[in-house]
C-alpha positions in Angstrom: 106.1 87.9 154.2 103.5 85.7 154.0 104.2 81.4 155.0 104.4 79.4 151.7 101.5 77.5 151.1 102.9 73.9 150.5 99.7 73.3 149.0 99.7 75.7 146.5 103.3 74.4 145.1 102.3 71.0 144.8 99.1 72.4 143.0 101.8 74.8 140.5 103.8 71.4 140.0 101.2 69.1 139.2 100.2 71.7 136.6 103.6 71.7 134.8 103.8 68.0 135.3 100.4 67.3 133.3 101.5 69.5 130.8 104.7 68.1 130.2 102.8 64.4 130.2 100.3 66.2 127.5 103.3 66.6 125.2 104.8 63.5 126.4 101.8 61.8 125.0 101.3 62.9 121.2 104.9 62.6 120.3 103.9 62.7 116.7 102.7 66.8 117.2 106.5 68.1 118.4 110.0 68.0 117.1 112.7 66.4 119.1 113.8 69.2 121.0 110.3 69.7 122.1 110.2 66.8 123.6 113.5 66.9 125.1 112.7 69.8 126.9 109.3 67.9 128.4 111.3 65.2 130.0 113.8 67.4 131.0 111.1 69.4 133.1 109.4 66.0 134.2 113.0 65.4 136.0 112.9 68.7 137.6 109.5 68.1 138.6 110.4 64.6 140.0 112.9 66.4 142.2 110.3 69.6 143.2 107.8 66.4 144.5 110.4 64.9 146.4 111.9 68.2 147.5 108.0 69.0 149.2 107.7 65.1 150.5 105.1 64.5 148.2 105.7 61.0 147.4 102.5 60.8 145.1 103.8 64.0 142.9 107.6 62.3 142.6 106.2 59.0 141.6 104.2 60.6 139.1 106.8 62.8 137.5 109.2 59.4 137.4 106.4 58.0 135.5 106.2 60.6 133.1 110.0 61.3 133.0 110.4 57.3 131.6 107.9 57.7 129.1 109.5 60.8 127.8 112.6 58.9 127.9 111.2 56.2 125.8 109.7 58.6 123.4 113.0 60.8 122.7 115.0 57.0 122.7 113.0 56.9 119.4 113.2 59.7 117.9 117.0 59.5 118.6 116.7 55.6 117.2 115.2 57.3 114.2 117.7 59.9 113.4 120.8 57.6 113.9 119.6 54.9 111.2 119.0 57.7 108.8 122.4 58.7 109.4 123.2 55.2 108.8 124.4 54.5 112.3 122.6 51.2 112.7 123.9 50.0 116.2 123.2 53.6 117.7 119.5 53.4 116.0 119.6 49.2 117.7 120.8 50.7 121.2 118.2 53.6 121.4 115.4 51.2 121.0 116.3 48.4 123.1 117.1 51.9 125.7 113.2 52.6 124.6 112.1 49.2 124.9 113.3 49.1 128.1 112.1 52.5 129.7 108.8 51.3 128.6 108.8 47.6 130.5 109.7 49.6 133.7 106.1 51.4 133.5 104.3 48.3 133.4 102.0 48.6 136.7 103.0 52.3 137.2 100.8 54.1 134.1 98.0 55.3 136.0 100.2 57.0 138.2 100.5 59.6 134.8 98.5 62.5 135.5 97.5 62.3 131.7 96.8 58.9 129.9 100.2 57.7 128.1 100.2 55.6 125.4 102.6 53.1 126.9 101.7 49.8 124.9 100.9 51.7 121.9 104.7 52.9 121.7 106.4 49.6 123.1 104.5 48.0 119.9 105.7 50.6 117.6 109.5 50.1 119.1 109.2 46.4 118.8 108.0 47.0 114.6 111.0 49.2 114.5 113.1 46.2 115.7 112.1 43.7 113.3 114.3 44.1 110.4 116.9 44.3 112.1 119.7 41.3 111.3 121.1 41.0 114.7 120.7 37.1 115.9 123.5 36.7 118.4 124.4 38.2 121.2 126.7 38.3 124.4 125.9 36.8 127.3 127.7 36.6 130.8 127.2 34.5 134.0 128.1 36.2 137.1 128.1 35.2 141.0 127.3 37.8 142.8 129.0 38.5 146.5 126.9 41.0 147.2 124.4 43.4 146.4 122.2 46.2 148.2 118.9 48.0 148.2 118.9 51.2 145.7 116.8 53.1 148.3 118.0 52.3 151.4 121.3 50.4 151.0 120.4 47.4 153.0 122.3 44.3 152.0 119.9 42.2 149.5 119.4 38.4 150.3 117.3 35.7 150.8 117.8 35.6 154.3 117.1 39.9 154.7 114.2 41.9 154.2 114.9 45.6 154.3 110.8 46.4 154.0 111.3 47.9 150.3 110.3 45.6 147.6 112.3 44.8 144.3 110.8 46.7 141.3 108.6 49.0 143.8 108.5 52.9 143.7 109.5 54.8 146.2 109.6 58.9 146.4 109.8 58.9 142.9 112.7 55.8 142.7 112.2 52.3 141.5 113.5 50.1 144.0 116.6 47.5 142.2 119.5 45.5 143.7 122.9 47.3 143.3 125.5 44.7 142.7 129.0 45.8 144.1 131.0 42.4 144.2 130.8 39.8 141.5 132.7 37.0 139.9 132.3 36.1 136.2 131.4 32.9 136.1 131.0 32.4 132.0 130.4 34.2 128.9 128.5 32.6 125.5 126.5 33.5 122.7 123.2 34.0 122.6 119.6 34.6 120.8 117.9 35.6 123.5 119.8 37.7 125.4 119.2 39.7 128.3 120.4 42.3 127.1 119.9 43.3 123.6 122.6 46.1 123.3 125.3 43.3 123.2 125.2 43.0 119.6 128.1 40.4 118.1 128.8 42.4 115.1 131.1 40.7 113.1 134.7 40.3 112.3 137.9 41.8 114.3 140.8 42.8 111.4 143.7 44.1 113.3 141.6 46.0 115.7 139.0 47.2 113.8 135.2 45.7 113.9 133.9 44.2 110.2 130.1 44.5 110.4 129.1 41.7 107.9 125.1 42.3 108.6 122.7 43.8 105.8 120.7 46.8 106.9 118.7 47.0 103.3 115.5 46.1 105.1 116.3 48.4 107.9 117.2 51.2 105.6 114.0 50.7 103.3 112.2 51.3 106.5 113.3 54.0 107.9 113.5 55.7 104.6 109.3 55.3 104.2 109.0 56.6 107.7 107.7 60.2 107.7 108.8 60.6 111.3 109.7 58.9 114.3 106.2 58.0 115.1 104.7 57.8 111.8 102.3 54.7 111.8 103.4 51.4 110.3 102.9 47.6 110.3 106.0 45.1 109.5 104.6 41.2 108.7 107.8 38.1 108.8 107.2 35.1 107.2 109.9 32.8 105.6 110.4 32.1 102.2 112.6 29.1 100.6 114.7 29.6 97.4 117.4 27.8 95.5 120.9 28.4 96.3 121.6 30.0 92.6 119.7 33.3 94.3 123.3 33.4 96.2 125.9 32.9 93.8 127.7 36.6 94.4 127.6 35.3 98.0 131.0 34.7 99.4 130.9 31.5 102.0 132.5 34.0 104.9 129.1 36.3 105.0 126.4 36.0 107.1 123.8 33.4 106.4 121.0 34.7 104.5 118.8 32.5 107.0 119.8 34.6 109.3 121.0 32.1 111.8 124.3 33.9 112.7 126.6 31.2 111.5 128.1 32.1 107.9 126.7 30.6 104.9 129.7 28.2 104.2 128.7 26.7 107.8 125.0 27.1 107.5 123.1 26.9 104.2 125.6 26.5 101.5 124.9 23.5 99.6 121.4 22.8 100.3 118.7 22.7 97.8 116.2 25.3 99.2 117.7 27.8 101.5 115.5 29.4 104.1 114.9 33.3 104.2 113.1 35.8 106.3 110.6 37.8 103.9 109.3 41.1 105.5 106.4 42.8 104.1 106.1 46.9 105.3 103.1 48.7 105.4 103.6 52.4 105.5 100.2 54.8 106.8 101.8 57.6 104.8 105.0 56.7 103.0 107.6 59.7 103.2 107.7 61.7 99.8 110.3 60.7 97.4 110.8 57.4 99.2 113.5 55.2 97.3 111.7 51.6 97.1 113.4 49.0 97.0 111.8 46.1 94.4 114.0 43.1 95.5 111.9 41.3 97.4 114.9 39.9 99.3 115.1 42.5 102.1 
């Protein structure tokens, strides 16, 4: 039996792995479970570099392996609002947002160009109608926290060699926190974390989301696919409180400031709202469009 040629199987991965970043990159071309199946390989991959000690090869597959990430976050975002799971569609984006800001620095690692800022642009569109305008936020003190690759204690005083946010043999380098004291929680606009979405009323242990998904729904409805091209413009719009009447004092601000409109805008002469304006490349056939212009 002839010796294996290490040589040879990092040439065979490479080859998968470029194909995998090929598919990775036209999202638009494949159905979900297409793409599924790409990043699933990319992983394997990423384990076949490290496996041979080719650190180039497993940084190159994590590269990949977060784009495709980010690519089937959105195509899951996509299906849940059409569903009408809002929050789910919310959390898959911000998961896609995200995978794509940990690439930043790392894209010509890709054996194939990826359209990284492209589809971070096309995930932020996707987030724009949505209502959500407070969030949770906590304070912690942390006690301690160690390296992810070599589990060195992480402090100011201790340098372990491996640098926060670096890639290492196909691993992005991060502090693991593994004692901490909450300090404080609050609320939030600019959270940093997106996913912790206040959503409303508690009624005897059941969540009341007051928020208004029209715009979000008129959206994704016009959306061909996950990826189909679009352009969302906000600007703001004033109009007299008579356009609420129906508008119970205990619902969300049409201002969209997260107070309700008995606390916020009730009573003043010109109330503030967001106006969005969608653009659609190719609308999706049979479309409902909504004419309000109050999305």
């Amino acid at each position: 039996m002839s010796p294996i040629s290490w040589k040879s199987v990092e040439h065979a991965v490479s080859t998968k792995l470029a194909y995998s970043a090929r598919v990775l990159a036209e999202p638009w071309r494949y159905d979900l479970d297409k793409l599924e199946s790409a990043v699933a390989a990319a992983e394997e991959l990423r384990s076949s570099g490290r496996k041979i000690g080719s650190e180039q090869l497993a940084n190159a597959s994590w590269v990949v392996h977060r784009f495709g990430e980010a690519v089937v976050a959105v195509g899951r975002a996509y299906t849940h609002v059409r569903a009408g799971k809002h929050r789910e569609g919310w959390i898959a984006l911000v998961d896609g947002e995200d995978a794509l800001n940990a690439l930043h620095g790392f894209e010509s690692l890709s054996p194939v160009a990826l359209p990284v800022d492209w589809l971070l642009q096309h995930v932020l569109q996707m987030q724009k109608p949505f209502p959500y305008q407070l969030f949770a936020s906590s304070g912690l003190k942390i006690r301690k926290q160690v390296c992810s690759i070599c589990g060195s204690p992480v402090s100011p005083f201790t340098d372990c060699g491996h640098e926060l946010g670096g890639l290492y043999m196909g691993e992005r380098c991060g502090a693991v926190v593994l004692d901490a004291e909450l300090m404080e929680a609050s609320l939030v606009r600019h959270p940093a974390d997106k996913r912790c979405v206040m959503l409303g009323s508690s009624e005897g242990g059941i969540v009341r989301d007051h928020h208004n998904y029209r715009a979000v729904d008129h959206l994704f409805a016009n959306l061909v696919g996950p990826f189909a091209r679009f352009q969302v413009t906000v600007s703001t719009r004033h109009y007299p409180p008579t356009k609420f009447q129906s508008l119970s004092a205990d619902r969300l601000c049409p201002c969209r400031s997260g107070e309700t409109y008995g606390r916020c805008c009730k009573g003043k002469k010109r109330i503030p709202v967001e106006h969005l304006d969608m653009v659609f490349e190719i609308p999706a056939p049979g479309a409902r469009v909504i004419k309000d212009e109050l999305l």
